[in-house]
C-alpha positions as a LaTeX table, in Angstrom:
\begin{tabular}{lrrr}
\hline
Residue & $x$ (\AA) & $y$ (\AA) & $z$ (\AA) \\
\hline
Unk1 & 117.89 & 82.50 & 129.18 \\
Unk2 & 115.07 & 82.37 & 126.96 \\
Unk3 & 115.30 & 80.10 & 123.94 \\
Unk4 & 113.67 & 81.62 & 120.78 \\
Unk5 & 112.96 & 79.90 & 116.91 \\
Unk6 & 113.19 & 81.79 & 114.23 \\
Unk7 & 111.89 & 79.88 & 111.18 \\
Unk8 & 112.63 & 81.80 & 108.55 \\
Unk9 & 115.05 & 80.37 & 105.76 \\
Unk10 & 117.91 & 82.61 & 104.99 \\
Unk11 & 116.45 & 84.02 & 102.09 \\
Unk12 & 112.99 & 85.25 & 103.96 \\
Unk13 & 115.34 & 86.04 & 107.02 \\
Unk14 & 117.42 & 88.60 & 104.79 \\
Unk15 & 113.95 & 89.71 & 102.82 \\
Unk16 & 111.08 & 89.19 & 105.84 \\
Unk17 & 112.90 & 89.48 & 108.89 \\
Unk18 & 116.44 & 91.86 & 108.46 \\
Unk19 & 119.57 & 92.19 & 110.42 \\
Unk20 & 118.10 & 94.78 & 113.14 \\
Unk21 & 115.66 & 92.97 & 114.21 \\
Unk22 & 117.52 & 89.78 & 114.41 \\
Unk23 & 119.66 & 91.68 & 116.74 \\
Unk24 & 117.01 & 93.42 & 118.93 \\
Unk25 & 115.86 & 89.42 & 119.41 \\
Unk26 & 119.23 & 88.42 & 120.26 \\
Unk27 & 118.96 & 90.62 & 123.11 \\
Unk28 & 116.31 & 88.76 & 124.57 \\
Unk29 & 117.45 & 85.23 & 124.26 \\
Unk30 & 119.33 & 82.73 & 122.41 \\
Unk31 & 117.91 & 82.91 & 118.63 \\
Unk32 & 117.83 & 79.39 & 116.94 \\
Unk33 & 117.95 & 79.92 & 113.54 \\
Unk34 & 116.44 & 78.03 & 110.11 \\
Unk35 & 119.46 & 77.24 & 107.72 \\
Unk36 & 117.51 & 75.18 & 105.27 \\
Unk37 & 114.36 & 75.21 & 103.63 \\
Unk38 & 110.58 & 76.44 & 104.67 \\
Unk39 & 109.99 & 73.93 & 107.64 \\
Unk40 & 107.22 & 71.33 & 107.51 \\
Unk41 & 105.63 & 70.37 & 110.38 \\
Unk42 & 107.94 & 67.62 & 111.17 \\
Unk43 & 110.87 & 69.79 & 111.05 \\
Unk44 & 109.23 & 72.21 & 112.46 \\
Unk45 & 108.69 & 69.98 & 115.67 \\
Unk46 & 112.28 & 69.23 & 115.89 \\
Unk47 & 113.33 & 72.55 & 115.45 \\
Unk48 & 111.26 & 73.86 & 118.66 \\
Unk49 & 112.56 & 71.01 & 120.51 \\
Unk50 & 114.14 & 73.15 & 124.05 \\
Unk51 & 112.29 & 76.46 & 122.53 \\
Unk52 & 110.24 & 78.67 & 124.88 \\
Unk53 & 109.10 & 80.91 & 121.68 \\
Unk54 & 108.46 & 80.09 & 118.04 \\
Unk55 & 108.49 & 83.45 & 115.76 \\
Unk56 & 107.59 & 82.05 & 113.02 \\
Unk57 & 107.37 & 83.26 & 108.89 \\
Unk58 & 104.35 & 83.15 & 106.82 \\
Unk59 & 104.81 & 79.93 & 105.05 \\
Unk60 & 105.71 & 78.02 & 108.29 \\
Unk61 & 102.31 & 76.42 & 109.27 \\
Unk62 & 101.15 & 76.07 & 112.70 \\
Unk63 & 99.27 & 72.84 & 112.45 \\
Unk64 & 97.53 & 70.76 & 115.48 \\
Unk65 & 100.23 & 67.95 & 115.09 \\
Unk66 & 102.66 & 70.43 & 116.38 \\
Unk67 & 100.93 & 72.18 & 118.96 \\
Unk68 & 100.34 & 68.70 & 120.43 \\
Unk69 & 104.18 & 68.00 & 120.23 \\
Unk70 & 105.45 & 71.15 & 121.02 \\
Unk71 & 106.01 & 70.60 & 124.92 \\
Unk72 & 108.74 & 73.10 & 125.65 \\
Unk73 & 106.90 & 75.84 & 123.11 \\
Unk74 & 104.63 & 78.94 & 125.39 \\
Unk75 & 104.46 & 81.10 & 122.41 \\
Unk76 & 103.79 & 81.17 & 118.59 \\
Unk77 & 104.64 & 84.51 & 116.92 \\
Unk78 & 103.54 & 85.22 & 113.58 \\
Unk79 & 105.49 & 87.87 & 111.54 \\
Unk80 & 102.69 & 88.69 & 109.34 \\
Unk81 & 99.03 & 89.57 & 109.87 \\
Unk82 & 97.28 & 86.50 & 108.06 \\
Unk83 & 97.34 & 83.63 & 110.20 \\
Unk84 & 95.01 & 81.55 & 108.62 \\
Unk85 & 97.77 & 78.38 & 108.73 \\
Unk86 & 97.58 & 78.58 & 111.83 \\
Unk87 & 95.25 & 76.30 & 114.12 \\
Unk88 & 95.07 & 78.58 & 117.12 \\
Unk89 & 92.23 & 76.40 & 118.60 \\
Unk90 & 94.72 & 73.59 & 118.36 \\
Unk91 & 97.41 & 76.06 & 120.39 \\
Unk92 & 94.75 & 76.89 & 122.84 \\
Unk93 & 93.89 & 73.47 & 124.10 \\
Unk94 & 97.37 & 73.30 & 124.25 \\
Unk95 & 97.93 & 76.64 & 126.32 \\
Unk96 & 100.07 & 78.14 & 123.77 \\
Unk97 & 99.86 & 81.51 & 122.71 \\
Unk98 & 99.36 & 82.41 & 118.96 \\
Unk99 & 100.10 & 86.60 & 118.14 \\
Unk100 & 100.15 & 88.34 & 114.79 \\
Unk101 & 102.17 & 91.52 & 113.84 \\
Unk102 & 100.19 & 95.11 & 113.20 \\
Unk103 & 99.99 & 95.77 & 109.18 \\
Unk104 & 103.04 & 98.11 & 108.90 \\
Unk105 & 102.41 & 97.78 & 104.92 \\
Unk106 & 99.95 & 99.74 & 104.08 \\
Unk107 & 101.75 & 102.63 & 102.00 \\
Unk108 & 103.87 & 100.21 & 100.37 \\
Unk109 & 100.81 & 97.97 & 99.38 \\
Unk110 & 98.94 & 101.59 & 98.12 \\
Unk111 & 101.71 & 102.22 & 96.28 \\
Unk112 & 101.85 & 98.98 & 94.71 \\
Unk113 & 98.21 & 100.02 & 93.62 \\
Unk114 & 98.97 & 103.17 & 92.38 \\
Unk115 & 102.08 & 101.58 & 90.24 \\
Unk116 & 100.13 & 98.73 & 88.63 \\
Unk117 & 97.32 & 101.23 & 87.63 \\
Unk118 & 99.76 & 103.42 & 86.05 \\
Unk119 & 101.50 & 100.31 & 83.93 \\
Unk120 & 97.96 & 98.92 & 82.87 \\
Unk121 & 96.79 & 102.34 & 81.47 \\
Unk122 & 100.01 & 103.58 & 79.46 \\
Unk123 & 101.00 & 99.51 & 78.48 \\
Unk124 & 104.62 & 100.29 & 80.05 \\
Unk125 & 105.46 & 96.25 & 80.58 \\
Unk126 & 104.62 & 95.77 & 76.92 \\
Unk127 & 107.51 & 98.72 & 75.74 \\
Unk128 & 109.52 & 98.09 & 78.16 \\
Unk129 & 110.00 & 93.85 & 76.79 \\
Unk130 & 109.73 & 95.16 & 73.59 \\
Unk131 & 112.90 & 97.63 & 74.04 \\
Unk132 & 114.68 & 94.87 & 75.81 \\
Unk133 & 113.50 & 92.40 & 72.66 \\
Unk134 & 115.50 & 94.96 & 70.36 \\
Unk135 & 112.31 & 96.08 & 68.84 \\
Unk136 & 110.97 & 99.27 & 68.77 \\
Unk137 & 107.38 & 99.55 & 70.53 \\
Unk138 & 104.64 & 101.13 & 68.32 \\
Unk139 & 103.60 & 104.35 & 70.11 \\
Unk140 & 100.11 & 103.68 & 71.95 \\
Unk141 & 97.57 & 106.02 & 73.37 \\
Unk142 & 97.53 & 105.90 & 77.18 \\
Unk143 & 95.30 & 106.79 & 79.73 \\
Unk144 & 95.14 & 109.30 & 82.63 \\
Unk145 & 94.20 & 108.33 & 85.71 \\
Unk146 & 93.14 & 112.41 & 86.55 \\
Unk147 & 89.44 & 112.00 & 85.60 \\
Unk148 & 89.05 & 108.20 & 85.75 \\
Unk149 & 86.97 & 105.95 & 88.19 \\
Unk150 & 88.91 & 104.41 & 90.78 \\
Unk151 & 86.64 & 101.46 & 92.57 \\
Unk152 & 88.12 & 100.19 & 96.04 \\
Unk153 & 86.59 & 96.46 & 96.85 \\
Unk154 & 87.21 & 96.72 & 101.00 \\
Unk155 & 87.99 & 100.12 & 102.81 \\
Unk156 & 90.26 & 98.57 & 105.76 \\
Unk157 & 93.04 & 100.37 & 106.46 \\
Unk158 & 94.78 & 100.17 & 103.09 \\
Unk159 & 91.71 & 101.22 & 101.07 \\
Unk160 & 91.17 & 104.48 & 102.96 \\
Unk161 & 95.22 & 104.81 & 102.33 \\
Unk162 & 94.52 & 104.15 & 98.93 \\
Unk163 & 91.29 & 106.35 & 98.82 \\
Unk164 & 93.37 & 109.08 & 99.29 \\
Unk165 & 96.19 & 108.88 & 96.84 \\
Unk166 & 93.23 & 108.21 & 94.48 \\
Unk167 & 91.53 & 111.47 & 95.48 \\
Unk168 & 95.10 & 113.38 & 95.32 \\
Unk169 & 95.32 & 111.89 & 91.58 \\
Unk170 & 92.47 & 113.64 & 90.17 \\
Unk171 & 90.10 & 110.15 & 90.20 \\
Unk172 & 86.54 & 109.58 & 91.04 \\
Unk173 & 86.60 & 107.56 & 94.04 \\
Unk174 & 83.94 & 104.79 & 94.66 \\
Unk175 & 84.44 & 102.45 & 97.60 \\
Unk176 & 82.22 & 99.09 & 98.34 \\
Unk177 & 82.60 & 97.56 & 101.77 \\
Unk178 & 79.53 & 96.12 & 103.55 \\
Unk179 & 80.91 & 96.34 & 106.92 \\
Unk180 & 82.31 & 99.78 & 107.23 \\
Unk181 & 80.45 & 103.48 & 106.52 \\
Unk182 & 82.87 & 105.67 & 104.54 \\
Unk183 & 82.23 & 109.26 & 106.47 \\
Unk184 & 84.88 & 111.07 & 103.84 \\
Unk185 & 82.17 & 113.31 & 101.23 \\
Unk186 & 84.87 & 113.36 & 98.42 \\
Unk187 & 84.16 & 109.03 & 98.75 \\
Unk188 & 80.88 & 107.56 & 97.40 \\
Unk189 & 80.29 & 104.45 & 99.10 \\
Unk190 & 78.52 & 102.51 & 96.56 \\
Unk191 & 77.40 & 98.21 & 96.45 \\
Unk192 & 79.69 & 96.01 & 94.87 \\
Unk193 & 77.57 & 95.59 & 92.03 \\
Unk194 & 77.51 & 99.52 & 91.20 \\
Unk195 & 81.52 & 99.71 & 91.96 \\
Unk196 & 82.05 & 96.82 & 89.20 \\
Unk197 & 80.07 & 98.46 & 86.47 \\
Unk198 & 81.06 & 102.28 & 87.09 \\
Unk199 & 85.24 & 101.73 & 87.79 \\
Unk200 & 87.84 & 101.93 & 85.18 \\
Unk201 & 90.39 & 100.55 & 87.94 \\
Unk202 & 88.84 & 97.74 & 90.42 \\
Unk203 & 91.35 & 97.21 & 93.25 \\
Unk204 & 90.57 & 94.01 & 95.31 \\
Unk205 & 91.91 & 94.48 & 99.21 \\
Unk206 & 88.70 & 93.01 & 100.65 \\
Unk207 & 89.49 & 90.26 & 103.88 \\
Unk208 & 89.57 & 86.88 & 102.53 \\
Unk209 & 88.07 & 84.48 & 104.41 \\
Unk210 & 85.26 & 81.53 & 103.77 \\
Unk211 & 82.50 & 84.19 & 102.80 \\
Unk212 & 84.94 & 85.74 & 100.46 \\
Unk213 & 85.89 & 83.18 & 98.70 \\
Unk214 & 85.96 & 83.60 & 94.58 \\
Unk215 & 84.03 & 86.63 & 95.01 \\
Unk216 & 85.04 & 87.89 & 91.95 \\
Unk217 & 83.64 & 85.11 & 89.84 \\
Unk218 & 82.30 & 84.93 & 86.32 \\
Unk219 & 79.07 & 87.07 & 87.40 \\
Unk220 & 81.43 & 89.74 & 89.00 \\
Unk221 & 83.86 & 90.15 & 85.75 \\
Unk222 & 81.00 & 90.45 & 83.40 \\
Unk223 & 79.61 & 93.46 & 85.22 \\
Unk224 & 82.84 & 95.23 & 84.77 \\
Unk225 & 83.17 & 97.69 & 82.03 \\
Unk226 & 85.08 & 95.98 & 78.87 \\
Unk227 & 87.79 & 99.41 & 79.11 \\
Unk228 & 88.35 & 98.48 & 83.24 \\
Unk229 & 91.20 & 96.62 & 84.81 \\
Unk230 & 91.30 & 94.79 & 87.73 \\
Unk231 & 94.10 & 94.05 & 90.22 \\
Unk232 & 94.23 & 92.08 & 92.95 \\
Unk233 & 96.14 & 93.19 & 96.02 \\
Unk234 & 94.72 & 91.06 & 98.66 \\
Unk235 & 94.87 & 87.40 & 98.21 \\
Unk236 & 94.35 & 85.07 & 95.57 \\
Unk237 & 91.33 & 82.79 & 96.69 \\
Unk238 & 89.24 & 85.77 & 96.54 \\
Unk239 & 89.45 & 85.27 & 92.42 \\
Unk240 & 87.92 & 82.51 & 90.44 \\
Unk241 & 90.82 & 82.38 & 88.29 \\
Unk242 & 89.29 & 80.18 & 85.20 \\
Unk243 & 86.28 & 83.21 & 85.17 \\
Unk244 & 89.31 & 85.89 & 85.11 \\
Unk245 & 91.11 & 84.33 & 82.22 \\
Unk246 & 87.87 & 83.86 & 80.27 \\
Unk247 & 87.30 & 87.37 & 80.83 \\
Unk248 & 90.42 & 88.70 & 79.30 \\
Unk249 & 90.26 & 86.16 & 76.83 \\
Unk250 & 86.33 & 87.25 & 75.74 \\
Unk251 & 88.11 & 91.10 & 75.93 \\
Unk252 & 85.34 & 91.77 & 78.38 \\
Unk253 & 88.03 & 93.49 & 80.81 \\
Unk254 & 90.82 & 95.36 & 79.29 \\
Unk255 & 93.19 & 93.98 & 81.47 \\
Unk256 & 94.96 & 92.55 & 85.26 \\
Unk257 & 97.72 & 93.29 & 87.09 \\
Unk258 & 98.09 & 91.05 & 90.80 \\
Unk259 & 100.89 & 90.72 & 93.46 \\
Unk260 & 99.14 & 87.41 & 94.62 \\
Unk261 & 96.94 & 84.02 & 93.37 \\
Unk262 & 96.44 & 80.99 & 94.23 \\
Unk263 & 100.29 & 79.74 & 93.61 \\
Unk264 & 102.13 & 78.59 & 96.39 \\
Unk265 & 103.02 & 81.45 & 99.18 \\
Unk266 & 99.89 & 83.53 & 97.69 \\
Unk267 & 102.18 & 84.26 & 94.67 \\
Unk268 & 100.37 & 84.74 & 91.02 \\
Unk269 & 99.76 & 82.02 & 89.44 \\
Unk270 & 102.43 & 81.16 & 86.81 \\
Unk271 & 99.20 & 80.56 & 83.83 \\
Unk272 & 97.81 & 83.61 & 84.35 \\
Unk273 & 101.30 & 85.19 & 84.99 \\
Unk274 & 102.59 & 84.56 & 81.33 \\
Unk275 & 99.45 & 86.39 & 79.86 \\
Unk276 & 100.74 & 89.24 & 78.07 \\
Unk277 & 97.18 & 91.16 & 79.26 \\
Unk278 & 98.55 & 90.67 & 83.25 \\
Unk279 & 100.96 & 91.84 & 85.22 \\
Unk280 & 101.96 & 90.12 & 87.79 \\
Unk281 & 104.50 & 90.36 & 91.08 \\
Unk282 & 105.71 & 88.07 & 92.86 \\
Unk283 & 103.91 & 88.65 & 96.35 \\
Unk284 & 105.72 & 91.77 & 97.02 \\
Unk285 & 103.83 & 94.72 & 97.52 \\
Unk286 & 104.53 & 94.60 & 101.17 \\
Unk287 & 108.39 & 93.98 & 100.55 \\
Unk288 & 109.88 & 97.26 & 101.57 \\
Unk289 & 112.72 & 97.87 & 104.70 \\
Unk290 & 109.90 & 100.18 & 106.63 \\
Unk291 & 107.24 & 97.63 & 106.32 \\
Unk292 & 109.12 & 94.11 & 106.99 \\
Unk293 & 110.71 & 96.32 & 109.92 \\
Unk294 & 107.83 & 97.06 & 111.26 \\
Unk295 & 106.31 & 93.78 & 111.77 \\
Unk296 & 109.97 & 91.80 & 112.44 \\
Unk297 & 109.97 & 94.60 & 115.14 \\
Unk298 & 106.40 & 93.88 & 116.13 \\
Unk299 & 107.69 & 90.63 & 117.09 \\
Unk300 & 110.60 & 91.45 & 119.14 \\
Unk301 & 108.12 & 93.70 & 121.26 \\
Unk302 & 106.08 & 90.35 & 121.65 \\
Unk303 & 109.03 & 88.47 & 122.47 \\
Unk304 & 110.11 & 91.23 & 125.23 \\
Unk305 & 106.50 & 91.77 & 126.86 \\
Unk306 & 106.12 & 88.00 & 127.14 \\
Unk307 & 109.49 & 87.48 & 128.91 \\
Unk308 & 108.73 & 90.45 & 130.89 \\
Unk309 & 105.50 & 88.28 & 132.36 \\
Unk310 & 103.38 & 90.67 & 130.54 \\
Unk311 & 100.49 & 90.36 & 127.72 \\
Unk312 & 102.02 & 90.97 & 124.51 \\
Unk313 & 100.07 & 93.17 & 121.77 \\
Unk314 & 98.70 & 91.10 & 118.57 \\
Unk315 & 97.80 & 88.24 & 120.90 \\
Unk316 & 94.79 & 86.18 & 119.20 \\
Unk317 & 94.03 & 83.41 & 121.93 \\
Unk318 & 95.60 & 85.33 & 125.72 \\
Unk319 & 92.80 & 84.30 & 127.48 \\
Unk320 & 93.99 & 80.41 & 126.72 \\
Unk321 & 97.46 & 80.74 & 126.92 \\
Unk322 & 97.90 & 79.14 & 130.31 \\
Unk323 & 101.64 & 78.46 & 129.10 \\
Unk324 & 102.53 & 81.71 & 129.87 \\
Unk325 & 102.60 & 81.31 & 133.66 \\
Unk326 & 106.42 & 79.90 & 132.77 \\
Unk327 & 107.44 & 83.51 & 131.99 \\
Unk328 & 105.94 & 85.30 & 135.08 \\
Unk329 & 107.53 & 82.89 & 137.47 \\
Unk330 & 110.70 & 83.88 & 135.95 \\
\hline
\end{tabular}
């Protein structure tokens, strides 16, 4: 029988991985699981010790050291589409596989959007602490999103979700992505530039990645209309943060809202947090039963192709993954 390591602690277990699919996996194998804290490498090489399969969480890093130690490991499964902590070079020269789960959040993520444009523009946060202060807010004029500018920085599969709501709300649509053509004629795909100046909402979901890097810097924010928010629902290199606080501290935006930053586990920083001008989640957006189902699930389907001798979908590295011979000879 298969031996499988699960490294989430109990709380992302409960939150990231959930009771179904923890018992679809038991099916397959005998599930090791993580009754402590996020694992470091070290413990994370003692942990796989006798373990065919590592499915592993998002903070759990995949780093060379362990690859190198992990002689019993064939397979690294990561519940979550970023796996940029993960050195999958370092698994291939190993023969390990690395896989990623499908993004199964993409409605919960648009919603997120929808929800933090609808708190910037009516100031609900700032009543709602008030009320709970045992004041009584002073009544504020709002905006409508019906009629406003909606600007969507990267039109992968949650911007064209998003794209849509936006179009069902009544907004002007403008989408900037340099690597996709936007075929939809109620879209105008615009340059970044033109989508900064022209928005009343920016939403960031563009890839992060080396080129992306603080792309919305101090030149970026000061093209942005001094009425516009922005909100970041993709990951929090992709914002210089010291340009975004001197931004809303020079009033030049009106406003952010963000579900990630630069804090650990891509949560919002706590100093821009505290800002009463921000509103910020803790990583969440994608924290909903259908969407951690869908990739804890992704992972059990991994798990059952590769102990079926068969190529598992998600898989990053395959053609390396010489390991895998262990599971066809089984």
């Amino acid at each position: 029988m298969a031996r499988i390591l699960l490294t989430h602690t109990p709380d992302m277990l409960r939150n990231y991985y959930g009771p179904r699919a923890l018992a679809s996996l038991r099916e397959l194998g005998e599930v090791q699981l993580n009754s402590g804290g996020v694992l470091d490498t070290d413990a994370l090489i003692e942990a796989a010790r006798g373990c065919d399969i590592v499915v592993s969480d998002r903070q759990t890093p995949g780093e060379a050291r362990f690859f190198a130690d992990a002689r019993d490991v064939a397979a690294f499964l990561r519940v979550a589409v970023d796996i940029r902590n993960i050195d999958v070079a370092a698994a291939s020269r190993q023969g390990i596989l690395v896989t990623r789960a499908s993004a199964g959040f993409i409605p919960a993520v648009a919603e997120m959007a929808v929800g933090f444009m609808v708190d910037l523009a009516r100031g609900i946060p700032e009543s709602v602490a008030e009320y709970r202060g045992g004041r009584e807010p002073a009544a504020r004029m709002g905006r409508q999103l019906k009629g406003a500018t909606l600007g969507i920085m990267g039109y992968g599969a949650i911007g064209e979700y998003l794209a849509k709501l936006g179009l069902a709300l009544g907004m002007t649509v403008l989408v900037s992505d340099p690597y996709k053509s936007v075929s939809d004629p109620a879209l105008r795909q615009v340059s970044l530039d033109a989508l900064l100046a022209d928005s009343d909402f920016v939403v960031c979901l563009v890839v992060a990645n080396a080129e992306t890097e603080s792309l919305m810097n101090a030149a970026a924010f000061a093209r942005m209309r001094p009425g516009a928010y922005f909100i970041n629902l993709s990951r929090g290199n992709l914002v210089d943060e010291a340009a975004l606080e001197r931004a809303l501290d020079e009033r030049k935006i009106a406003g952010a809202a963000m579900d990630v930053g630069r804090a650990p586990d891509q949560k919002p920083s706590p100093r821009l947090a505290r800002r009463p001008d921000v509103i910020a989640t803790p990583h969440i957006a994608g924290l909903t039963p259908q969407a951690i189902e869908h990739q804890a699930f992704d992972t059990v389907t991994q798990a059952r192709e590769l102990l079926a001798g068969r190529a598992p979908p998600g898989a990053v590295n395959l053609e390396a993954a010489s390991r895998l011979s262990r599971f066809r000879n089984t």
